[in-house]
N, C-alpha and C positions, 0 to 999 in steps of 0.2 A: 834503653830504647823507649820505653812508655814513658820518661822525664822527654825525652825528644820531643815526640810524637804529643806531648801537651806545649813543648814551647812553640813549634809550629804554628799548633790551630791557635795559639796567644795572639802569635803574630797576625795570623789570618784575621780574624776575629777584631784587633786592634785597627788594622786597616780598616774591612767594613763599617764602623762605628766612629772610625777619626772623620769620614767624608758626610758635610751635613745632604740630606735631604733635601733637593732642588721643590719650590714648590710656587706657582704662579699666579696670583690675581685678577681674576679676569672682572673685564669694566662691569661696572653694577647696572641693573636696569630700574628706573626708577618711574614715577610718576611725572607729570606735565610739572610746570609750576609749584615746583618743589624746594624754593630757596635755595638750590644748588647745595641740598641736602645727599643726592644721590652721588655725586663726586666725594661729596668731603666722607660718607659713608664709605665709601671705596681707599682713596685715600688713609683713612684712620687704621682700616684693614691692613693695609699695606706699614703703615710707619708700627702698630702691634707685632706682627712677624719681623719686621729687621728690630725693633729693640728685646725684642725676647732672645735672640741670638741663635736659634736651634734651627734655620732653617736659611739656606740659601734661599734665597726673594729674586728671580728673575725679573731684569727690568722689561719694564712694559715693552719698549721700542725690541728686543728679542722676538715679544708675544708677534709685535705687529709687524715685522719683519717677516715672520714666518705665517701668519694668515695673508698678505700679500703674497708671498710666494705658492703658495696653494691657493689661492686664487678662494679664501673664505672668507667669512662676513664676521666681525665683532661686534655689530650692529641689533638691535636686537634684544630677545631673551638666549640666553646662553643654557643650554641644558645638559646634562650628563652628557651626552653620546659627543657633543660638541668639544664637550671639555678635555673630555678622551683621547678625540683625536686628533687635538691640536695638539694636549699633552705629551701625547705619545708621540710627537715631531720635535718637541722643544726639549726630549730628556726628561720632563718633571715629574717626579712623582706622587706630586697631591696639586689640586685645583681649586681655588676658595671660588665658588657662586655666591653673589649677593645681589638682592634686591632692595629696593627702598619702594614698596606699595603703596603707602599713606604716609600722608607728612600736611598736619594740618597746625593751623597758626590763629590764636585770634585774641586781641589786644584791645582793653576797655577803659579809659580811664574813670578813676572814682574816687571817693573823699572818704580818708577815716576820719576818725572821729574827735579827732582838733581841725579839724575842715582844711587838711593837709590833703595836695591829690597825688594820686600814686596811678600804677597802672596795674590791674591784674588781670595777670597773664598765662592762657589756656593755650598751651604747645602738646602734640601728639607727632613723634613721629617711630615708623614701624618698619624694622630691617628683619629681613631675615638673610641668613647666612648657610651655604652647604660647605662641605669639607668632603672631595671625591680621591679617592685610593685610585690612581691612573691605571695601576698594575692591574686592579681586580675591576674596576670601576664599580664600587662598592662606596654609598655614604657613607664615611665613619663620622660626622656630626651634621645636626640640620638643628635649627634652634632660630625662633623667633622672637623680635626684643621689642618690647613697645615701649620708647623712649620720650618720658612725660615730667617735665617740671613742675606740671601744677602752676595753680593759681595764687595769688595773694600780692604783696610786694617783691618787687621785680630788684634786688638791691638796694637803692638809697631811694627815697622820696622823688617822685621824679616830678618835675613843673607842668603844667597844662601844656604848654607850648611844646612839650619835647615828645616825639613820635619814637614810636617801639622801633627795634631793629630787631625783623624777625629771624636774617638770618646766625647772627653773632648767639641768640639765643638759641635758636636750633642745633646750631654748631657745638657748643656746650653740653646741650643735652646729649648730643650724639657722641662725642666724646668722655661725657662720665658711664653711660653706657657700656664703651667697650673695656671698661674696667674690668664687668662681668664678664664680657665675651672673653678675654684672657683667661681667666677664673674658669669656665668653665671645657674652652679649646684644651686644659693641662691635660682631661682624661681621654681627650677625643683620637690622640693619636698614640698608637704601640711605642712604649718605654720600655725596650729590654736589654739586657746586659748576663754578661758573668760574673763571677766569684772568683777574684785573683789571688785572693790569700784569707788565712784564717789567722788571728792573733787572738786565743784567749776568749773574751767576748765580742771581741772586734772584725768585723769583715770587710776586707775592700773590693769596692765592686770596679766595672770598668766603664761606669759611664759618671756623667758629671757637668761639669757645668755648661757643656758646649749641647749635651739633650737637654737640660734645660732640669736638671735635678735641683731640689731645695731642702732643708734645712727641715726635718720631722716627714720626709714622705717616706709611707710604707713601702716597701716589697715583699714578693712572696716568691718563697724559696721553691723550683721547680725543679722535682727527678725526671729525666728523661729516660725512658726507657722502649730500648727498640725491641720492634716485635714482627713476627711475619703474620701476615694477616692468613687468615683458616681457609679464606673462600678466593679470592682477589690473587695468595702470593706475594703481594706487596712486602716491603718493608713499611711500617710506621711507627711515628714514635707517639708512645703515651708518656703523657704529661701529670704526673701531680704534684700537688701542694705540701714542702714537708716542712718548712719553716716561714717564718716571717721576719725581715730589717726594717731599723727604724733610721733611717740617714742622720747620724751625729753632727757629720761637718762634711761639705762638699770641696773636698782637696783640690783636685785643678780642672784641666779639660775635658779628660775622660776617665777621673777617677774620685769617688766617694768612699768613705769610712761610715760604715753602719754597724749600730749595736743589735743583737739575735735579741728580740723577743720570744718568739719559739721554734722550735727546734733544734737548740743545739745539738743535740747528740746526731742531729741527721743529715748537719747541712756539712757538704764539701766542698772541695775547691774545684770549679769548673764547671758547677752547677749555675744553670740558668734562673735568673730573678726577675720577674714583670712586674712593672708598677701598678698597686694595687688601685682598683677603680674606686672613687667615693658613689 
């Protein structure tokens, strides 16, 4: 009965975790006279979420379908409550906000020092980005990026006669940029899974390459334990920490092989694993 009653919740559990996470980018708001830095900002947003592979990306024409239909504005600054309740129309469950506030450019030509002219070139531009929980309407990431090339030579030697092109470099900038946004979006959203089997030192968990797992990330092994609460009645569950995985090889869609760091003697099969935050 209890071998049942675990292939069940397997099953359950496999469902929930095979379906990715719908999540939508709404248009950036940007500054006047911004080299059409405030699209390609928005844009790069969107092309990072469909190559990272973990999240269903509703296309825009969905978004504007349904603010059309409720008769609301995309127009604008976009702020939580807004995000919310368009979200909560479209299914999604997360919202990327982005802005582009500053986006400055200025290009000097000058001679080094074999009286060779060049151009040096002073680029600023400033995105910030949110990440909203539709369910809770809860930021889980807000991070501000000040995207700067700096000055000096601009590439090859460039001739008197040839004029800077500010927005091919802005472009660049903002797209080495979202290297880090990647980089640092891994901790911004809940990575949790189960423990499907135990081999020796080895544990297979049930998440993998479709959340977006890799090759040395930790997790921490979590006991649950239900309780009735003293005062409330409630049931709830407390959570601790009783080992640690270190992901060896990430097997297929929704399964990884991790070696126990610690606690072996504690960790079981069916025990819950969060990815550890840096």
């Amino acid at each position: 009965m209890k071998k049942v009653f675990f292939f069940c919740l397997l099953m359950i559990l496999s469902v929930l975790y095979s379906e990715k996470q719908k999540i939508a980018v709404f248009p950036f708001n940007g500054v006047r006279n911004d080299y059409n830095m405030t699209l390609t900002a928005e844009n790069q947003m969107i092309s990072l979420l469909v190559n990272q592979g973990i999240f269903d990306v509703i296309e825009r024409s969905q978004l504007d379908k349904i603010v059309k239909e409720q008769q609301l504005s995309l127009t604008g600054l976009i702020d939580v409550s807004d995000a919310v309740k368009i979200g909560k129309i479209s299914g999604v469950r997360y919202a990327v906000i982005g802005s582009v506030p500053n986006v400055n450019y200025r290009a000097v030509q000058k001679v080094d020092d074999k009286g060779e002219p060049y151009l040096s070139v002073d680029a600023l531009v400033v995105i910030q980005i949110r990440v909203i929980d539709i369910k809770t309407a809860g930021v889980l990431f807000s991070k501000t990026y000040n995207a700067k090339p700096g000055g000096g030579l601009l590439g090859s030697i460039l001739s008197l006669d040839t004029s800077a092109d500010p927005e091919t470099t802005l472009a660049k900038t903002v797209k080495r940029v979202y290297k880090k946004v990647a980089k640092d979006m891994t901790n911004a959203f809940p990575m949790s899974g189960y423990i499907l089997s135990i081999e020796g030192n080895i544990v297979t968990i049930d998440i993998g390459k479709q959340a977006g797992v890799k090759k040395k990330m930790l997790f921490d092994v979590i006991k649950e334990t239900e309780k009735i609460h003293p005062k409330t009645k409630k049931l709830i569950v407390i959570e601790k920490k009783v080992g640690l995985l270190k992901v060896k090889e990430v097997t297929g869609d929704e399964s990884s092989e991790c070696i126990i760091k610690k606690g072996e003697d504690k960790i079981a099969e069916m025990m819950k694993v969060n990815l550890r935050k840096k």
